[in-house]
N, C-alpha and C positions, 0 to 999 in steps of 0.2 A: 484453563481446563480444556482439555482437547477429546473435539467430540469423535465417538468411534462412529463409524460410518456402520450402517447395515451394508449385508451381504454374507456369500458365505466365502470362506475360507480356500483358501487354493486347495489344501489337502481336502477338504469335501467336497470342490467342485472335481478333481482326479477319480476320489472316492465313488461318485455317483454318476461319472463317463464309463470306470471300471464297473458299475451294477449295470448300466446298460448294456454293457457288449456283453458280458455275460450270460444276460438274458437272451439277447438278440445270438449269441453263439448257441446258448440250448435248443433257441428254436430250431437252427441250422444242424445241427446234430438229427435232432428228429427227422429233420427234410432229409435227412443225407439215408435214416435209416426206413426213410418209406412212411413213416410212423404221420400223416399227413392230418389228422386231428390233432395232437402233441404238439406239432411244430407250431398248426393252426394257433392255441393257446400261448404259446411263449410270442411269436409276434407279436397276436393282441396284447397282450401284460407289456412288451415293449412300449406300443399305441397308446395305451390308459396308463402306464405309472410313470411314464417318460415321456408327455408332449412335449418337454423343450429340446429335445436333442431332436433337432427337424432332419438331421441329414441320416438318421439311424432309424427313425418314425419312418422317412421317405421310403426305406429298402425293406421294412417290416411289414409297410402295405403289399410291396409289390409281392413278396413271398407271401400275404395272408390271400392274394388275391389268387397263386398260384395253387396253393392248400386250399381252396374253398374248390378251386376247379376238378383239381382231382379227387377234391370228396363226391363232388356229384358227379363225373362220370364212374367212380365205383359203385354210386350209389345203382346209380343209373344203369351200369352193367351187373348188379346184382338184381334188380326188378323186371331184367331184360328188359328193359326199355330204352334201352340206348340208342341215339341218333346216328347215323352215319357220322356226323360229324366227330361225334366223342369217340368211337368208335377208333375215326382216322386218329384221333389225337392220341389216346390210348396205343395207338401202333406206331407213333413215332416218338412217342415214350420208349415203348417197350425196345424200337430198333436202335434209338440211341444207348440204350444200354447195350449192345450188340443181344442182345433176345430177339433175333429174327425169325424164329421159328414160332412164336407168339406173337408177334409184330406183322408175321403175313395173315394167322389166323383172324385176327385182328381188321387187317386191310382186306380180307376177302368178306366179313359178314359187312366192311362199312360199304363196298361193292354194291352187293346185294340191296343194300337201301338204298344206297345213292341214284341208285336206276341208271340213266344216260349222266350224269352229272357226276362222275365217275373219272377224270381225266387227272386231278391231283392225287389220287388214292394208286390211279394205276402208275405212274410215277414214282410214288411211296414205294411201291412193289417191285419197280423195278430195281431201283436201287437197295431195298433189300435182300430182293433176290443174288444181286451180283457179291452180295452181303455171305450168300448160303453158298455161294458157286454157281448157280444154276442159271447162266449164262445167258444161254437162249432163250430163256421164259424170260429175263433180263428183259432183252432187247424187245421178245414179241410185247410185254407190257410197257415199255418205254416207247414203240411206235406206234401202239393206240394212243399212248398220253400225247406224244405232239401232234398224233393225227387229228386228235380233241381239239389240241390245241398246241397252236405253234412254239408258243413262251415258253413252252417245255423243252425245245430244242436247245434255245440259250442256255436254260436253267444248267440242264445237262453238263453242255460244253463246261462252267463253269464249280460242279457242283463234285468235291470230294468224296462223294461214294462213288463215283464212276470213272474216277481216275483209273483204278487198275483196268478199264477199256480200252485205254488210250490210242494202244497198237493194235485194237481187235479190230478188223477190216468195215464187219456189218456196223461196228459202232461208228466208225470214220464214216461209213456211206449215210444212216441214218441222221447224223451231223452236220452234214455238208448238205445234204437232200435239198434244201432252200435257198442255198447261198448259185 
């Protein structure tokens, strides 16, 4: 007599890789559409009804940890009580979606808090400024940031929103200023 082994079946272990990505794709769906409680919710249900699929659970935290951040700086910028910091985050949100014109309003109220402590924000600006065209406000808030602070010069030389400077003279001089 031959004993059948427990386990489950190849077609239910496919079965139930195919339910998790599913789940894990609606969350992605919601993320894609902004919907960041929604997405919140499908990651978790990933977490809780699929611990064993660790390499799907792994990328479900990092997106729940993503949705949990942007709910509270909305929260937090609807109680006006936002930090500089959310603020900054909130504007490099907003510039990566190329919405630079809310991504400076953004970088100017995180300004205002951040007081002197301001040198990553005015960076943010500048490359989103070069983002709107406004070239010269570009560069004057790109040479407060490395004036804050040097690492801003490298960042620059290396950093794809300022590429289109490449051939702009004052960008070469503020570039070079240390070397």
């Amino acid at each position: 007599m031959a004993v059948k082994k427990s386990g489950k079946k190849a077609s239910e272990k496919k079965a139930h890789k195919g339910d998790v990505l599913k789940v894990f794709e609606s969350g992605l769906q919601a993320l894609y559409r902004l919907d960041f409680a929604k997405a919140l919710q499908w990651f978790e249900k990933v977490e809780k009804d699929f611990p064993e699929e660790l390499s799907v659970v792994d990328r479900a935290r990092i997106f729940q940890r993503l949705c949990l951040k942007r709910l509270e700086a909305e929260k937090a910028a609807s109680d006006g009580k936002e930090s500089a910091e959310a603020l900054f985050d909130l504007g490099v949100f907003h510039h990566n979606r190329g919405e630079f014109k809310e991504a400076l309003k953004l970088f100017e109220k995180a300004r205002k808090k951040a007081g002197r402590q301001d040198a990553h924000i005015r960076y943010a600006m500048a490359a989103t400024l070069v983002g709107t065209g406004e070239i010269e406000k570009a560069l004057e808030h790109l040479s407060e940031a490395i004036r804050s602070d040097e690492a801003h010069r490298s960042y620059a030389r290396n950093d794809p929103d300022f590429r289109s400077l490449s051939e702009v003279s004052e960008f070469q001089k503020l570039l070079a200023a240390s070397d």
